[in-house]
N, C-alpha and C positions, 0 to 999 in steps of 0.2 A: 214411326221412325223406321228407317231401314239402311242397308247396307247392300251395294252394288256395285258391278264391275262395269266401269264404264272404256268404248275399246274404243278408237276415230286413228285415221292415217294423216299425216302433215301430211304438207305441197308437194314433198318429194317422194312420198309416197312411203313410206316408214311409218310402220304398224306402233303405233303407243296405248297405252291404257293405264287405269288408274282405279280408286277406289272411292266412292263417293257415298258418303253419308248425308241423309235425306229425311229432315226432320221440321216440325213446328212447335215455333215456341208456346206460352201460355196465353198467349196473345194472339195465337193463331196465324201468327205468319212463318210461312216458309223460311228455309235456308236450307245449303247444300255449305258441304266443305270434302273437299277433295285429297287422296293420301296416296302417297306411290306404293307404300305396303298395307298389307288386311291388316296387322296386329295395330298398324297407329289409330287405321281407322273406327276396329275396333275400342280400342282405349276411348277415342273420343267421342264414339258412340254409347258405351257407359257413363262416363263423365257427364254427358250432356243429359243424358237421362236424369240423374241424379239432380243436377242441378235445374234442368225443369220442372221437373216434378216441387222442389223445394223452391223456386222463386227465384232462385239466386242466377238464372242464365243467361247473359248478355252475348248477343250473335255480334262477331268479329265487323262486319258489314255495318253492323246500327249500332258501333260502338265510336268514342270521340277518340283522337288523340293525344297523344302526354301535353304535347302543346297547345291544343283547343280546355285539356284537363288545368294548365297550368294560367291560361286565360280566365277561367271559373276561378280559382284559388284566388289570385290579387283580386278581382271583384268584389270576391266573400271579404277579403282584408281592408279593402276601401268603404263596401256597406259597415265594416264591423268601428269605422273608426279609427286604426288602428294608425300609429305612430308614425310620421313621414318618414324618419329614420328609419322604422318599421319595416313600412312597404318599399322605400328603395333599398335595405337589403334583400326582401324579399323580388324584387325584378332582378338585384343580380342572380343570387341562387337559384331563380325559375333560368333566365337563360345558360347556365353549365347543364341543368335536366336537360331542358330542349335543347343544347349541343350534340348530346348522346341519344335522346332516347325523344325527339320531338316527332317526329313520323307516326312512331309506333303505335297500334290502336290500342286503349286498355285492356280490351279484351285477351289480347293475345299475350301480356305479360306474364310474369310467373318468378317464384320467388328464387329458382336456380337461373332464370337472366338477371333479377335484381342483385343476387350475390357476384353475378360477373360486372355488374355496373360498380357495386361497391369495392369491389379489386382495381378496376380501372382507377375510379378514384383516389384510393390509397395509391396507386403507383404513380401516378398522375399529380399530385398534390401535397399539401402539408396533412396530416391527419386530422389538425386540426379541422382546417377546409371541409375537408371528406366528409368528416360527421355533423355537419352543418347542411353541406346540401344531401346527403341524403334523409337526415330531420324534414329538412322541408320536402323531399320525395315523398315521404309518408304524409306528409301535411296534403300535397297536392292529392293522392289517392283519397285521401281521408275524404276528402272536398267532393271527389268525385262518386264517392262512395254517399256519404250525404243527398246528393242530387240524384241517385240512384241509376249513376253511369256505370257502374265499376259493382260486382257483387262483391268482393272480399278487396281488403289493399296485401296484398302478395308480401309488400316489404315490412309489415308488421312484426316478422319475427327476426329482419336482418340487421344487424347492427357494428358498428365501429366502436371497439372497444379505448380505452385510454393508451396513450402514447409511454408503452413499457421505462423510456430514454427517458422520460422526464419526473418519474417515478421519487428520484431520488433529491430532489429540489433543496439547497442549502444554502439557509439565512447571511446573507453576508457575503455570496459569491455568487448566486444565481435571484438572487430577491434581496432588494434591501435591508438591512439589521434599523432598528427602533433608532437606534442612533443615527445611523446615515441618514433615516426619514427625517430627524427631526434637523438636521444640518441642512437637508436641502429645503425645508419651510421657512428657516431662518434666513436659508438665503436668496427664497423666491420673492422679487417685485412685489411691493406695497398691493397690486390691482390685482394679482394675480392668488394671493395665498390664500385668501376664503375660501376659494373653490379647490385649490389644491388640499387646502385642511379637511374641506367635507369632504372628496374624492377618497383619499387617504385612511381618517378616521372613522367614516360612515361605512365606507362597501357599497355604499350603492351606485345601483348601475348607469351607464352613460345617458339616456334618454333621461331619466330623474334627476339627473346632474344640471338638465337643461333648462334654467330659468322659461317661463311660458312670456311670448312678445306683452310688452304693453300694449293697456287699451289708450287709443288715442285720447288724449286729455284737451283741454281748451284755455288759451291764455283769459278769455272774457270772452262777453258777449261781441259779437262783429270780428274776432279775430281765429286766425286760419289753427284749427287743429297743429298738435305736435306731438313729437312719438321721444320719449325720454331712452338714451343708448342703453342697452345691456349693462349690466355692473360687471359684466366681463372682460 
């Protein structure tokens, strides 16, 4: 590894220079990265040390981007199975990442740009929103960390805490009281109130609320399959 002043003139003949660090990874291939001042290039000359020697160094160059990282992620979620409702929230949430941050190579990230991404966010958005997609930004690193694109996921330590305004939440003017709920079951649709009673009295969440399609059934022999409606 080394550290050099490298000097070349533009077209117009104006003398520039710069500072280039000149190193190989564990893999034995080259890379250069270049710094207008000694101290940055310094720094990343430590850094890079450190992290070759330990395994963890990925060159900016042979690194993916957040969008190529967030292409991996739905993958991982379509081999794993995972809920249709599932994965179409997650393609939304991947496309707000890659609005911001889709170019970007992992390499180059760092946990003081992911805090400027999670401000943007909050400014940007409900807070709720905000801590959702930044949830699935660490999902995505995570993913890319796994496949061993990414040595660390940066956003591990950043986080969107709960919305202070809603702190104060009161039965009967901001959330239904026992009573109102049961007025509105008494008064919901004969087809409708099973599912509003489990919704209601279970907690549980939307996608288990989801009856699974029937399997198609057959009136007899010789006659044409049929699918019986949802009880919904």
């Amino acid at each position: 590894m080394s550290i050099r002043r490298r000097t070349w003139k533009t077209q117009s003949g104006e003398s520039r220079s710069s500072w280039l660090v000149d190193y190989r990874d564990r893999d034995g291939q080259r890379h250069t990265a270049s710094f207008e001042r000694r101290k940055d290039a310094d720094a990343y000359h430590a850094q890079v040390a450190v992290d070759v020697r330990a395994g963890t160094h990925t060159a900016p160059s042979r690194s993916p981007t957040v969008t190529e990282a967030i292409t991996d992620w739905l993958e991982r979620g379509e081999t794993e199975q995972l809920e249709r409702a599932t994965l179409k929230q997650y393609r939304e949430l991947g496309a707000h990442i890659e609005q911001h941050l889709g170019p970007t190579r992992l390499a180059l990230l760092t946990t003081p740009g992911v805090n400027a991404f999670r401000d943007t966010l909050c400014r940007t958005m409900s807070r709720s929103m905000a801590r959702k997609i930044l949830t699935a930004f660490k999902g995505v690193l995570s993913e890319a960390q796994r496949r061993g694109n990414v040595a660390q996921n940066v956003a591990i330590g950043v986080s969107i805490g709960p919305d202070k305004r809603k702190a104060g939440l009161e039965v009967g003017r901001d959330i239904p009281s026992p009573a109102e709920i049961q007025r509105i079951l008494a008064a919901a649709p004969e087809r409708a109130r099973p599912l509003l009673v489990t919704a209601t009295l279970t907690g549980v969440r939307s996608p288990a609320r989801r009856a699974p399609r029937p399997p198609a059934q057959s009136r007899g022999r010789g006659n044409a399959p049929f699918r019986s409606a949802p009880w919904w």
